[in-house]
C-alpha positions in Angstrom: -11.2 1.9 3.5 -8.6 1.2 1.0 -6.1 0.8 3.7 -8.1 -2.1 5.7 -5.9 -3.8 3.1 -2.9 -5.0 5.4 -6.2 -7.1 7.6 -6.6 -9.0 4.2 -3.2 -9.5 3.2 -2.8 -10.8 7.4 -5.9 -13.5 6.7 -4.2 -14.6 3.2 -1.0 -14.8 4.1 -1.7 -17.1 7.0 -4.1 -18.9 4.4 -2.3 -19.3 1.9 1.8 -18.7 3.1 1.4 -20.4 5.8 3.2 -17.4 7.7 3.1 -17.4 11.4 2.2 -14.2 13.0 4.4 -13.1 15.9 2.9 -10.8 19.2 4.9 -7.7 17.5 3.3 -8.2 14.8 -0.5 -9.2 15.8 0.0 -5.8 17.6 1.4 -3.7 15.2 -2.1 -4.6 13.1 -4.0 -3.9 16.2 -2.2 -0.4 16.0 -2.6 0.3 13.0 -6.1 -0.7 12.6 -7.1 1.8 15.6 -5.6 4.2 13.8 -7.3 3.6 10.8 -10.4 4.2 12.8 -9.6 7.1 13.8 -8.8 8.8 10.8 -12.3 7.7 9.3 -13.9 9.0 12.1 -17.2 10.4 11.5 -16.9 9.3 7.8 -18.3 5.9 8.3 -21.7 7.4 9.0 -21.2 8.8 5.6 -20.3 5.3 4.2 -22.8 3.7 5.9 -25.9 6.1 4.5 -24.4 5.2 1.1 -23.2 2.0 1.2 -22.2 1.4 -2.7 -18.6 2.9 -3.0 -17.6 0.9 0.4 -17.8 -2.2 -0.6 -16.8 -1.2 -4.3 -13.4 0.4 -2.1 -13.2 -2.2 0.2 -13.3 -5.4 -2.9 -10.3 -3.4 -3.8 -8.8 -3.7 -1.0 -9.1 -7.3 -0.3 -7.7 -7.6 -4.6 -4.9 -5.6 -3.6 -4.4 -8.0 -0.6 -4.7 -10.8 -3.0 -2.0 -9.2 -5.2 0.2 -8.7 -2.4 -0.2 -12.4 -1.4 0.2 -13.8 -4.7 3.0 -11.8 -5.8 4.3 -13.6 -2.9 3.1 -17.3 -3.2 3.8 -17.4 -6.9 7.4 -16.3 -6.5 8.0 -14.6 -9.6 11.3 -14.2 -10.7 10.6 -11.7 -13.4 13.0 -8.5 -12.9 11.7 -6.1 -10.4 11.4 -3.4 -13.0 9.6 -5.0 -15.6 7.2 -7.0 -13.3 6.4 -3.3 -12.0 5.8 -1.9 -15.9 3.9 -4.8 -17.0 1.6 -4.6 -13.6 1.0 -0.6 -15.3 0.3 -1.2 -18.4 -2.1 -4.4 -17.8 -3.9 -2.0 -15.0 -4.0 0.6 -17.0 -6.7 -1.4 -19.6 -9.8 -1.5 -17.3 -9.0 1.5 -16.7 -8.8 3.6 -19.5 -12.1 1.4 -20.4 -14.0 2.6 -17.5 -12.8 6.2 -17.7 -14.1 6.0 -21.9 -17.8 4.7 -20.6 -17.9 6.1 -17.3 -16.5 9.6 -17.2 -16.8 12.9 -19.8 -13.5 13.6 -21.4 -12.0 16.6 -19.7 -11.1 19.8 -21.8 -7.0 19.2 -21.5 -6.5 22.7 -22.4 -8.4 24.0 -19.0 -6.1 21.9 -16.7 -3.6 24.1 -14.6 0.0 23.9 -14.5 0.4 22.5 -10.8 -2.9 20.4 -11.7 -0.5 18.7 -14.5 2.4 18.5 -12.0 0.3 16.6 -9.6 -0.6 14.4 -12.2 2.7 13.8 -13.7 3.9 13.6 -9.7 1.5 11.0 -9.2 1.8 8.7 -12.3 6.1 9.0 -12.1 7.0 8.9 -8.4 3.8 8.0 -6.2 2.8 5.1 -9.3 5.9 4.2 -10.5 8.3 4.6 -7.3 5.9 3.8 -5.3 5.0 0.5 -6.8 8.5 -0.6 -7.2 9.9 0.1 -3.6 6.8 -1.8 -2.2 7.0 -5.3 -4.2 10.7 -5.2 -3.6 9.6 -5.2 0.2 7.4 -7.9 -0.5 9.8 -9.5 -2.1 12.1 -9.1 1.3 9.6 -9.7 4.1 6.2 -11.6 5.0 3.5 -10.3 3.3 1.9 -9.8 6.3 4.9 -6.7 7.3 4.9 -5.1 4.1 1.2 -4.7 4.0 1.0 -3.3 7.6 4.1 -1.1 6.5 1.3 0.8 4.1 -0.7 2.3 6.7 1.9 5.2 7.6 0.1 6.4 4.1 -2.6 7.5 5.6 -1.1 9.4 8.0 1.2 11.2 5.2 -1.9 11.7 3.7 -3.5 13.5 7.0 -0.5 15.8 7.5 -0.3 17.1 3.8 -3.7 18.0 3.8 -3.0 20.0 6.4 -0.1 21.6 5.2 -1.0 22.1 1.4 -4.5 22.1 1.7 -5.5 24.3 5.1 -7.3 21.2 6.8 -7.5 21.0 10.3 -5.7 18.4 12.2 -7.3 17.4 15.4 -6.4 15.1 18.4 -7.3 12.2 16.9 -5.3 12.7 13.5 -2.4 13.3 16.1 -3.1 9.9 18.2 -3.1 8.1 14.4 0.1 9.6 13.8 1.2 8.0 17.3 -0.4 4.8 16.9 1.0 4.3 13.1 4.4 5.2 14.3 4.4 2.7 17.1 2.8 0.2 15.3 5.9 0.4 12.6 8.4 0.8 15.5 6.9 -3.2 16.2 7.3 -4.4 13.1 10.9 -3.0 12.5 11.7 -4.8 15.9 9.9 -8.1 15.2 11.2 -8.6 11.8 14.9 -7.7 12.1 17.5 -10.6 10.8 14.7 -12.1 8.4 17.0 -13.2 5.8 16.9 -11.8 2.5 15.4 -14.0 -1.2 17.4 -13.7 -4.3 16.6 -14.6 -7.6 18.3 -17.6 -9.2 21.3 -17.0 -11.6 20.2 -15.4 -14.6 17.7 -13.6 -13.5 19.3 -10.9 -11.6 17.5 -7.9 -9.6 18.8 -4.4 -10.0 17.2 -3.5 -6.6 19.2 -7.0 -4.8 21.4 -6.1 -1.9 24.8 -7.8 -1.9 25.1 -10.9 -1.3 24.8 -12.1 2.4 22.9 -9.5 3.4 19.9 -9.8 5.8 16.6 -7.4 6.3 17.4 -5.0 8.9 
């Protein structure tokens, strides 16, 4: 559900950007959408018979859409790497609040070694890399492509369960996998040559490509 986000971020960005969508493009979301669905499968029964956490999930999806937008619209100029850090630390406030009121506090002591690694893999390279690489796309292409570009995570997502976890990958995990891939195949082709947005003298990007250089 989290991943309908790229449909919001599509709405807004025509909304508010003004972007035009292009056939590659309208079909890459098309794509990616049916793959979506077929990942959830028989899980929207589930969300359906208790309804609460969907919406909760899917309001975060269209904030994250917002974000996305915004981050466009507004044009920061702020370097990559601290708009990234201040994004953390301001999300980490609500939280932090909500785990204190909401959740028990775990006994640290009782948490694994590999449970700590996937923590500390998720927080410095899933959080922090993760974050980074996909505003500088944002910063690079409509906001439309770099949402659609997020739902090949779902599909990562699909194949490592079934590698680290045991869980079984059916026909229709395989036909996401082949709809997400062709959907991305689109957009590569339908946004090559988009020229690339610097920041103004003086507030330099260490993520900027040299100059001239064009999204390809």
């Amino acid at each position: 559900i989290a991943f309908t986000m790229p449909l919001w971020a599509t709405l807004l960005s025509v909304w508010l950007l003004g972007e035009r969508l292009g056939w590659q493009h309208g079909a890459a979301l098309v794509l990616g959408g049916s793959a979506l669905a077929l990942l959830l499968g028989e899980d929207l029964a589930l969300v359906g018979s208790s309804p609460t956490g969907g919406l909760l999930m899917t309001a975060a999806a269209v904030c994250w859409a917002g974000g996305t937008v915004l981050v466009k619209k507004l044009d920061l100029r702020m370097p990559l790497m601290a708009f990234t850090a201040w994004q953390m630390v301001l999300g980490a406030v609500p939280m932090a609040a909500g785990w204190w009121f909401l959740e028990p506090v775990p006994d640290f002591g009782a948490i694994s070694g590999p449970a700590w690694f996937a923590f500390l893999f998720t927080a410095l390279i899933g959080t922090v890399v993760g974050i980074t690489s996909y505003y500088r796309l944002v910063r690079l292409v409509d906001a439309s492509i770099a949402a659609t570009a997020t739902l090949a995570v779902p599909v990562v997502g699909v194949i490592s369960s079934a590698l680290l976890l045991g869980e079984d990958v059916g026909l229709a995990e395989l036909a996401a996998l082949v709809l997400v891939v062709a959907a991305l195949f689109l957009l590569v082709r339908g946004g090559r040559g988009q020229p690339v947005r610097r920041a103004p003298e003086g507030a330099a990007d260490p993520l900027s490509p040299p100059p001239g250089g064009t999204v390809r």
